[in-house]
Backbone as CSV, one residue per row, in Angstrom:
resi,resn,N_x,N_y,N_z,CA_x,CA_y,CA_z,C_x,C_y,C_z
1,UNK,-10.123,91.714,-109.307,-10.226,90.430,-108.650,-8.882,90.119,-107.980
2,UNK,-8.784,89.808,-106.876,-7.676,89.357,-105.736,-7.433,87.782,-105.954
3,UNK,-6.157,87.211,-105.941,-5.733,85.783,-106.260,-6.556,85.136,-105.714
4,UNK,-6.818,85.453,-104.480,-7.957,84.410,-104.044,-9.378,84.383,-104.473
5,UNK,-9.342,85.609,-104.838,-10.976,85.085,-105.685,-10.822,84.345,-106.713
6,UNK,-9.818,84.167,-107.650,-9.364,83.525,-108.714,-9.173,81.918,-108.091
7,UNK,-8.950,81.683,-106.949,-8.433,80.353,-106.136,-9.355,79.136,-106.825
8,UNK,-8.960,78.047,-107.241,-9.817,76.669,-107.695,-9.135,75.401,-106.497
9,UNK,-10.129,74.996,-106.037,-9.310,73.715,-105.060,-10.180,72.628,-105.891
10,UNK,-9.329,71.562,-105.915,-10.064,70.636,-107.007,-9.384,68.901,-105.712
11,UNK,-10.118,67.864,-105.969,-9.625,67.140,-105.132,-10.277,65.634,-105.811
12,UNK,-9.194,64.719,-106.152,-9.340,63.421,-107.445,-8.724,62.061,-105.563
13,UNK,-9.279,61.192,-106.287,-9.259,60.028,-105.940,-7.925,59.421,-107.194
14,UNK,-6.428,59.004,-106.766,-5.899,58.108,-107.713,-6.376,56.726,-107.151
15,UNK,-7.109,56.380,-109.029,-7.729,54.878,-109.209,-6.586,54.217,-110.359
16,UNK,-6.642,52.832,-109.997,-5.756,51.638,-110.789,-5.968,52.353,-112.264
17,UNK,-6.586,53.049,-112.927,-6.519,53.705,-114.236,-5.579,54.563,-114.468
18,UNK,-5.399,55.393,-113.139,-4.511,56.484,-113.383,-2.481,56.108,-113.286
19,UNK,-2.486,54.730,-113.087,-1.021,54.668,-112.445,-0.643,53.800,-114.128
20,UNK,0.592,53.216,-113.694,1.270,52.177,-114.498,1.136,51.152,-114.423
21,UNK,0.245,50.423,-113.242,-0.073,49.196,-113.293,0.938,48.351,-112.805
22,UNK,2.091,48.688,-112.776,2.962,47.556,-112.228,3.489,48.203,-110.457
23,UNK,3.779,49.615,-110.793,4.381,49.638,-109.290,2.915,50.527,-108.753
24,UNK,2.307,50.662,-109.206,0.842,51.777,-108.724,1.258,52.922,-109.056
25,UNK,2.687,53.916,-109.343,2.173,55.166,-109.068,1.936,55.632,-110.163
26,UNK,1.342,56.800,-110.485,0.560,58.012,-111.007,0.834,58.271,-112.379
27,UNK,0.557,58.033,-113.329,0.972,58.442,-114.900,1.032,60.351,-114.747
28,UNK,2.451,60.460,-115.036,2.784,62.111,-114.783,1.795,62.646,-116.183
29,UNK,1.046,62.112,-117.282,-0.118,62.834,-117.974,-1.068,62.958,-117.469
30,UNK,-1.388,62.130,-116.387,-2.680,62.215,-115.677,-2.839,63.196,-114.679
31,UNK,-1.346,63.216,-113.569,-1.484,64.733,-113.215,-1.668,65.936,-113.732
32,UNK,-0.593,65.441,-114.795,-0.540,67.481,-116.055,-2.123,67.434,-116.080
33,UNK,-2.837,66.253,-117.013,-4.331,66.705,-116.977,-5.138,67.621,-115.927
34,UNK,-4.909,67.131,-114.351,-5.457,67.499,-113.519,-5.195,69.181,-113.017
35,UNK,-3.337,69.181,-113.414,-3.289,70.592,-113.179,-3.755,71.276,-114.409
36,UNK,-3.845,71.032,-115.616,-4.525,72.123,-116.639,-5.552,72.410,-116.426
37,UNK,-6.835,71.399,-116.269,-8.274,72.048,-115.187,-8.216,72.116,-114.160
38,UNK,-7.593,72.214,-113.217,-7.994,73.258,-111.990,-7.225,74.546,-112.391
39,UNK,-6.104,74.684,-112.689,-5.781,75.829,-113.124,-6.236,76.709,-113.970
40,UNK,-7.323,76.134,-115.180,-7.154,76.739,-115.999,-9.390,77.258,-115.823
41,UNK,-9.346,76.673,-114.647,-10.907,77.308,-113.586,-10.318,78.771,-113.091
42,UNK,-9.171,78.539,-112.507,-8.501,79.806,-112.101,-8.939,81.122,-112.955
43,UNK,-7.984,80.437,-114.141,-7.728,81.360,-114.986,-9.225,82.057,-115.885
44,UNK,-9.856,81.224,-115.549,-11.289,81.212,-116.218,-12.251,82.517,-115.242
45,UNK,-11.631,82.250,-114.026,-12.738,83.056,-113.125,-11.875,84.476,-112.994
46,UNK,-10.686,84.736,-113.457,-10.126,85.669,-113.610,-10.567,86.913,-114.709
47,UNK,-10.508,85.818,-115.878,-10.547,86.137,-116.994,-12.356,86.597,-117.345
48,UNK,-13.103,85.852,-116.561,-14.749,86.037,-116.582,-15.218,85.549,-117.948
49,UNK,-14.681,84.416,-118.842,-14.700,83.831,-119.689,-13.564,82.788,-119.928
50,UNK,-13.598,82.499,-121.728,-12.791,81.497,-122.128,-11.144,81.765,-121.710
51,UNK,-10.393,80.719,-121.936,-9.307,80.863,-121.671,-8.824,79.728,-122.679
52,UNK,-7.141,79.593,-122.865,-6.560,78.664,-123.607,-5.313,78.662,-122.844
53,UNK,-5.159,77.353,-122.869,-3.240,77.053,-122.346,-2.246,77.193,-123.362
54,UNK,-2.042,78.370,-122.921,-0.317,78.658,-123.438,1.144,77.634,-123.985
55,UNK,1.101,78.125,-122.195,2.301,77.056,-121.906,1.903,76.408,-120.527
56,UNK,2.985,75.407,-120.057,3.164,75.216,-118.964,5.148,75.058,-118.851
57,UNK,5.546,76.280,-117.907,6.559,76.776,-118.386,7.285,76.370,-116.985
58,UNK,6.851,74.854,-116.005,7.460,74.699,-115.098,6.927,74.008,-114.548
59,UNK,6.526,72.297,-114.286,5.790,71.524,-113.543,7.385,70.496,-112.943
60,UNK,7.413,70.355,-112.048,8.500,69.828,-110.882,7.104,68.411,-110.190
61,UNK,7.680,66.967,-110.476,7.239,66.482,-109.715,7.699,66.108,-108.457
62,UNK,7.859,65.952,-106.985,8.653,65.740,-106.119,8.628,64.812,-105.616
63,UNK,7.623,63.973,-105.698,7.352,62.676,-104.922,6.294,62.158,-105.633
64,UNK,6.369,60.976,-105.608,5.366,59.720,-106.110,3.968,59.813,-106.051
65,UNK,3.460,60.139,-106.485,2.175,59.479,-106.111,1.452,58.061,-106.624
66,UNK,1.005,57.445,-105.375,0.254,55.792,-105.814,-1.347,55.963,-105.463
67,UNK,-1.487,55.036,-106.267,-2.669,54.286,-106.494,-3.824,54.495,-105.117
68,UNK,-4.922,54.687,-105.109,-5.796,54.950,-103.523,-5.083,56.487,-102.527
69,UNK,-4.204,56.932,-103.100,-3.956,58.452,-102.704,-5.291,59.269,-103.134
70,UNK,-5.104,60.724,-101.847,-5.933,61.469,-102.357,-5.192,62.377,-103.175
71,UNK,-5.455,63.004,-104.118,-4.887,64.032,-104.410,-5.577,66.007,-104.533
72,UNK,-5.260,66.621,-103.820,-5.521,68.265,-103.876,-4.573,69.028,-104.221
73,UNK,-5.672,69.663,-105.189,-4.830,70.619,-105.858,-5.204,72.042,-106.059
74,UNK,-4.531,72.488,-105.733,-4.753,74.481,-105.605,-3.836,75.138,-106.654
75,UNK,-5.286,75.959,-107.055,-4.550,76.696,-108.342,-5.153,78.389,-107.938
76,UNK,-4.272,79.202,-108.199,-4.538,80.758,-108.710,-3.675,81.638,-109.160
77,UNK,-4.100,82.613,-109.959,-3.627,83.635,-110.732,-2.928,84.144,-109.689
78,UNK,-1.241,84.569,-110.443,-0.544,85.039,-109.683,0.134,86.449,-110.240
79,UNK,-0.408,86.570,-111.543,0.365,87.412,-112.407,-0.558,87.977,-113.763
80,UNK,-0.896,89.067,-114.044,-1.769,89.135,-115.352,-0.958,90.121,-116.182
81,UNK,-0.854,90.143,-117.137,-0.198,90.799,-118.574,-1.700,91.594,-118.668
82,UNK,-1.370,91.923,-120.288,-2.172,92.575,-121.359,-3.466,91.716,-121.394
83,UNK,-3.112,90.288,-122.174,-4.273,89.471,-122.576,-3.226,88.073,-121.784
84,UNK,-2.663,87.916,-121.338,-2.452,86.300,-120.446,-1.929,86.995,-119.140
85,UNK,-1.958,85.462,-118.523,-1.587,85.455,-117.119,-0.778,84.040,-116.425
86,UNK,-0.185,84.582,-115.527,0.249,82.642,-114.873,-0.531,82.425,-114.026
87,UNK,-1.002,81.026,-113.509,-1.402,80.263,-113.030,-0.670,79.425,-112.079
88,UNK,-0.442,79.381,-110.742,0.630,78.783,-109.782,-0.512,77.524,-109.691
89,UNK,-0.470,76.389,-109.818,-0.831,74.941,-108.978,0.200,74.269,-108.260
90,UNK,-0.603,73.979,-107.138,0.228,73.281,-106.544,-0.771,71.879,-105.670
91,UNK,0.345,70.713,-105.638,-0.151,69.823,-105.287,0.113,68.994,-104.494
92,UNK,-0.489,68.252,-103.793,-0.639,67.515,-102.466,-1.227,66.416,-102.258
93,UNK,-0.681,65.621,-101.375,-1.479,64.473,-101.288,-2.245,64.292,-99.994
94,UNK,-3.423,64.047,-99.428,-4.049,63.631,-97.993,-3.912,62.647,-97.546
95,UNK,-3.536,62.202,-96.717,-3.829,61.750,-96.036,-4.747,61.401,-94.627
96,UNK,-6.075,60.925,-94.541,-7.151,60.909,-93.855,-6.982,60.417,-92.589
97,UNK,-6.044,59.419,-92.188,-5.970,59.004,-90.803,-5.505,59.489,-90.686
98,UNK,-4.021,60.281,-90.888,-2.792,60.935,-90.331,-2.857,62.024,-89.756
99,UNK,-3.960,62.851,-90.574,-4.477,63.972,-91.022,-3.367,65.002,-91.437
100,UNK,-2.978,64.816,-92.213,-1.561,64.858,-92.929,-1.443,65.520,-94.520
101,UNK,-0.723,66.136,-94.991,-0.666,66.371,-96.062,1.079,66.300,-96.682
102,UNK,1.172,65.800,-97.448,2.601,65.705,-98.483,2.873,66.846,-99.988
103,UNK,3.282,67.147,-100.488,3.324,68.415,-100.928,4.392,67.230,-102.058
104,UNK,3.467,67.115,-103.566,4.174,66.213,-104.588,4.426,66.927,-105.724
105,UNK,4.318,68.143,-106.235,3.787,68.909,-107.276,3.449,70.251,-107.092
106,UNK,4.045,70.992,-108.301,3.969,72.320,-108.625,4.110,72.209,-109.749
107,UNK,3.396,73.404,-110.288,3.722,73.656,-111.703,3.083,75.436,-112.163
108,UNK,3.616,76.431,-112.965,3.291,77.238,-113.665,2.932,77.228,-115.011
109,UNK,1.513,77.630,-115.593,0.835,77.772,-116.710,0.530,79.106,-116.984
110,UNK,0.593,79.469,-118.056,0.546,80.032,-119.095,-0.812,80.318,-119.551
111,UNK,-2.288,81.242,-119.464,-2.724,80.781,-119.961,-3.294,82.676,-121.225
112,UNK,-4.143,82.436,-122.004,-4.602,83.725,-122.843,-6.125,83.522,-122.945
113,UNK,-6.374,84.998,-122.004,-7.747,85.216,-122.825,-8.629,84.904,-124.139
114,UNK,-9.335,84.214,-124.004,-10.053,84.666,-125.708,-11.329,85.448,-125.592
115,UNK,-11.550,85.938,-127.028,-12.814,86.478,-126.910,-14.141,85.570,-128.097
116,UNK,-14.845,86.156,-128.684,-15.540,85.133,-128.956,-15.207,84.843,-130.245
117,UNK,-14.624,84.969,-130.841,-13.849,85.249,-132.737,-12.737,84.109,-132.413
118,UNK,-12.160,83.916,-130.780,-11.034,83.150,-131.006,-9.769,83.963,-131.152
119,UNK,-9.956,85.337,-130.706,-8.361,85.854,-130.528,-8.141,86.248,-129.116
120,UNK,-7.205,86.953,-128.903,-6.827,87.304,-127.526,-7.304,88.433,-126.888
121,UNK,-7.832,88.520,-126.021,-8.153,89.789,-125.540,-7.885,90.035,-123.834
122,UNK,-8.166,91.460,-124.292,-7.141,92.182,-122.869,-8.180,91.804,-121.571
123,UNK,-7.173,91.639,-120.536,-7.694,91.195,-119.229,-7.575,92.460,-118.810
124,UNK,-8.417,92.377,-117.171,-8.340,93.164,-115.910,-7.457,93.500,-115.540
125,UNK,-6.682,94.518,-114.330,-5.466,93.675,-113.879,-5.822,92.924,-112.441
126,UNK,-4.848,92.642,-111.769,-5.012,91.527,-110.727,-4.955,92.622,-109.319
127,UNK,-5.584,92.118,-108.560,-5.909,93.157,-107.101,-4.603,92.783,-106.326
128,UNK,-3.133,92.484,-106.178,-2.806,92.279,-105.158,-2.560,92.898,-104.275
129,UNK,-3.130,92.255,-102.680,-3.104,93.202,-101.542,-1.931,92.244,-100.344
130,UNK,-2.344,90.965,-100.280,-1.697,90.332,-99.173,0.537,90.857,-99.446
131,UNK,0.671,90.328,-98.396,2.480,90.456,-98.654,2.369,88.719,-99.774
132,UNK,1.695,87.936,-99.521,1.860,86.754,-100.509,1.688,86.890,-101.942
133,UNK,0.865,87.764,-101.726,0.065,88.121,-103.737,1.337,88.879,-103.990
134,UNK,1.888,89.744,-103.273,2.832,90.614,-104.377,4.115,89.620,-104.216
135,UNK,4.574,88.807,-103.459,5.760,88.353,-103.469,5.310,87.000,-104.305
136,UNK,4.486,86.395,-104.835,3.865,85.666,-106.293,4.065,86.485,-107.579
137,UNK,3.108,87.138,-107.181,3.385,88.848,-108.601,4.952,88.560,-109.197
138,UNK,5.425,89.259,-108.270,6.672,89.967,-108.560,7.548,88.464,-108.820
139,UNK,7.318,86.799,-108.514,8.094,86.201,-108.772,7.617,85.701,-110.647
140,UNK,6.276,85.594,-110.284,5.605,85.215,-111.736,6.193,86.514,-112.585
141,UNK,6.544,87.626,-112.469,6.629,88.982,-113.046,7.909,88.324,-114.198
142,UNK,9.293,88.032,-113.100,10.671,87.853,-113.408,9.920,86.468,-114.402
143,UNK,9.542,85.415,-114.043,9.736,84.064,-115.023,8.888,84.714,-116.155
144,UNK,8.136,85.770,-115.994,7.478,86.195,-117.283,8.788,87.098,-118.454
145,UNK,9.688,87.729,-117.848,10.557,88.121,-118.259,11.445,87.231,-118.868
146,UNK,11.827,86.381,-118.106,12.515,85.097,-118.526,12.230,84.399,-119.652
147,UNK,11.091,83.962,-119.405,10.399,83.749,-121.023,10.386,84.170,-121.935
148,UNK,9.826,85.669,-121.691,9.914,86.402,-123.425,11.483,86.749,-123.643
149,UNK,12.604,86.564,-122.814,14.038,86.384,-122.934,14.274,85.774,-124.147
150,UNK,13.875,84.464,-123.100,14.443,83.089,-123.960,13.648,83.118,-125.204
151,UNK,12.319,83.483,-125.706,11.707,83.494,-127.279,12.369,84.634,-127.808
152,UNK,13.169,85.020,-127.137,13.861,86.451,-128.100,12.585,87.314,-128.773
153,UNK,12.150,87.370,-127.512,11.175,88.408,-127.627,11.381,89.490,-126.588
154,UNK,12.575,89.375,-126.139,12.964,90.776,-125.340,12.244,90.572,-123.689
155,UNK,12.673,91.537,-122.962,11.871,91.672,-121.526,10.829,92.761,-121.800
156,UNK,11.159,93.661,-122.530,9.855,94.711,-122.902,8.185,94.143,-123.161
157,UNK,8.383,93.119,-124.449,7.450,92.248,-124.907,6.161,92.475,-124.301
């Protein structure tokens, strides 16, 4: 499977529920929510079953989002291991008259196969063909390294 077959575009209305109520913008749990399911559809159509969130080993908010925004969000597999993989989302806001888009959000997840017992099991690997899929690959590759660094679990891991 090629990142883009793995691709989830998911697209929310922010309503007066989702903000703070005093200045309108966006409760940053309500985004994380939004990027763990679309991302984790990604990871699902990758995986051709269950999946579980890991981690999320990098969400950057950049700009505000308020109240009556649209929000879109694009998620796909950028990287597959043994039994996990990362998940790139990224996020945006529309604008409909402007015809416009703002770019508020990114984040990398973490996520692991399961099988039906509830343990981990081994994935596919990932098709990349575009110059974009391998220059994702190869960046998700290094923060995968990075990680099992920092758990002192070595780069081998």
């Amino acid at each position: 499977m090629t990142p883009e077959q793995t691709r989830c575009v998911m697209t929310q209305i922010v309503m007066p529920m989702h903000t703070n109520g005093v200045a309108g913008v966006m409760f940053g749990g309500i985004m994380m929510q939004w990027i763990d399911v679309c991302s984790g559809v990604a990871a699902m159509r990758h995986a051709g079953g269950a999946v579980l969130t890991a981690s999320i080993d990098r969400l950057d908010f950049l700009s505000p989002v308020h109240v009556g925004e649209i929000v879109v969000l694009q998620a796909q597999v950028n990287y597959v291991a043994r039994t996990s993989m990362e998940v790139g989302c990224r996020v945006e806001t529309e604008d409909m008259q402007q015809r416009s888009r703002r770019y508020v959000t990114k984040a990398y997840l973490t996520f692991v196969a399961m099988d039906a017992t509830g343990r981990p099991r081994p994935l596919l690997p990932l098709d990349v063909t575009t110059d974009d899929d391998h220059r994702r690959h190869a960046e998700a590759e290094a923060r995968r390294k990075a990680r099992l660094v920092a758990a002192g679990r070595g780069a081998a891991a």
